[in-house]
Phi, psi and omega in degrees: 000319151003237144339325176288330208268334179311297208304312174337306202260006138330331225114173159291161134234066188282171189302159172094333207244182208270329144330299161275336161286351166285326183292311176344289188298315194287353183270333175287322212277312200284351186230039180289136179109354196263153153302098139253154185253091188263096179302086161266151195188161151251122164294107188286066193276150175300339174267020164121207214265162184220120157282161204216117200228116195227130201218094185249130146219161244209133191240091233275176192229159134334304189261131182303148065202194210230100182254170185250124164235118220215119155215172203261132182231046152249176205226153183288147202257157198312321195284002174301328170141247183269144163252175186222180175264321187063064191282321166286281198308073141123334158300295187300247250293309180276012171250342166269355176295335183292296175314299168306338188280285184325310178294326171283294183314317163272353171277333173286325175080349189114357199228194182269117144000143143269083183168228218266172121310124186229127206235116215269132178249144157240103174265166195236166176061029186258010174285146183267167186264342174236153167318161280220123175087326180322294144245170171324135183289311169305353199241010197220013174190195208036057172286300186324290190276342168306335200271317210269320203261281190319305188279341153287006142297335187246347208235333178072016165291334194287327161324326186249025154298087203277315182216155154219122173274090184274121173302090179226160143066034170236047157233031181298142192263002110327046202260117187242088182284137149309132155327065239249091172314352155239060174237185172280096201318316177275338208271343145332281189279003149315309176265345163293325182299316179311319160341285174309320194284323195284306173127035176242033168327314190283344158258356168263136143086346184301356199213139160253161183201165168234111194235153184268132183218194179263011153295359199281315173325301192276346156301314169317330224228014188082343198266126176291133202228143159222162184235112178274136221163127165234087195290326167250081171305101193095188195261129139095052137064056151289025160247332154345093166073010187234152173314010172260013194259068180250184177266022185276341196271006194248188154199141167331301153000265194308326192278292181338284180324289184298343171300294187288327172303291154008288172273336154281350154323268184307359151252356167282328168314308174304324194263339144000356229218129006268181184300123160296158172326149153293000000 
């Protein structure tokens, strides 16, 4: 929780801003010493060119493949309208991603994990640049990660990818993760199960939504996705995207929960084998 109220009191952090290279640093500063990798590039958006900075670290495994844990740490870029801090929308998820590097980091010890690699993504850019109808939302976001699946797709690391798990929106302290109909069905009841063993059943699943998120790229591409997502924040999810995205709206709790799911998710995974099809 930490780490959320840190990123938070950045500010917004739309692409571009003075804001988003403190988060930049301050998330590179927490994984000094770690394998990262800073995928960088510029995004060419209908309101112009952006740098775009995706900070994946990679934690090795035992096992041959790759699982992916992934969330988006930027803020809507300005002309979208009111800006916010987004302390749920990309804060709570990138401040436990911090937290999981610290739980992987010490279960290796110095040695390789035993089961998969499991390599933690902060993708960028995954907020659209115009307001809400102007353009397609698919055709106006996901830069970060659209970027990260193609080159990994042109390079064949995406072969060796087994899940990629996304983190969004989970720290609502009302916290109902969704059912998510564009995920993966099995890679899904994965996380439900996972649920179940922590006794935390009661927060899964009460719902289904289909939601466009930042998994899609790598769904498109065959690679099996579950999207952990509490889409409705708030009562008819009036804190979306609005200056109500604070952190008095989170609890410690809900990331504790989606944490332990998380990582027990990815030991049911390591044991696996094989993998059901994508």
């Amino acid at each position: 929780m930490q780490y959320v109220k840190d990123i938070v009191k950045f500010g917004p952090r739309p692409l571009g801003s003075a804001n988003h290279r403190k988060v930049e640093d301050y998330i590179d500063a927490h994984l000094k010493g770690d394998d990262v990798e800073d995928d960088r590039f510029t995004a060419d958006t209908p309101v112009g060119k952006f740098p775009v900075h995706n900070i994946i670290a990679k934690y090795p495994g035992t096992k041959d493949g790759i699982i992916v844990v992934a969330s988006h740490y930027d803020t809507n870029y300005p002309l979208r309208g009111t800006s916010y801090v987004g302390a749920n929308d990309g804060g709570s998820s990138s401040g436990l991603l911090l937290e999981l590097a610290n739980q992987l980091r010490g279960q290796s010890t110095g040695k390789p994990r035993d089961g998969y690699s499991v390599w933690l993504v902060w993708d960028d850019a995954e907020e659209a640049m115009k307001p809400d109808g102007e353009v397609p939302f698919l055709e106006d976001s996901l830069y970060g990660i659209t970027h990260v699946a193609e080159k990994w797709q042109a390079d064949g690391t995406l072969k060796k990818v087994k899940a990629f798990l996304l983190a969004d929106m989970i720290g609502d302290a009302d916290l109902n993760i969704d059912r998510d109909l564009n995920s993966t069905p099995w890679l899904e009841s994965v996380v439900y199960e996972s649920a179940k063993r922590l006794g935390y059943q009661s927060h899964f699943f009460g719902r289904d939504n289909q939601v466009s998120d930042d998994h899609l790229p790598f769904m498109k591409r065959g690679v099996a996705c579950a999207d952990l997502i509490d889409f409705m924040y708030g009562y008819n999810n009036v804190f979306w995207h609005t200056p109500q995205d604070t952190v008095d709206k989170l609890s410690p709790k809900s990331l504790a929960i989606v944490g332990g799911v998380v990582l027990e998710a990815i030991g049911i995974l390591d044991k696996m084998d094989p993998l059901p099809p994508k």
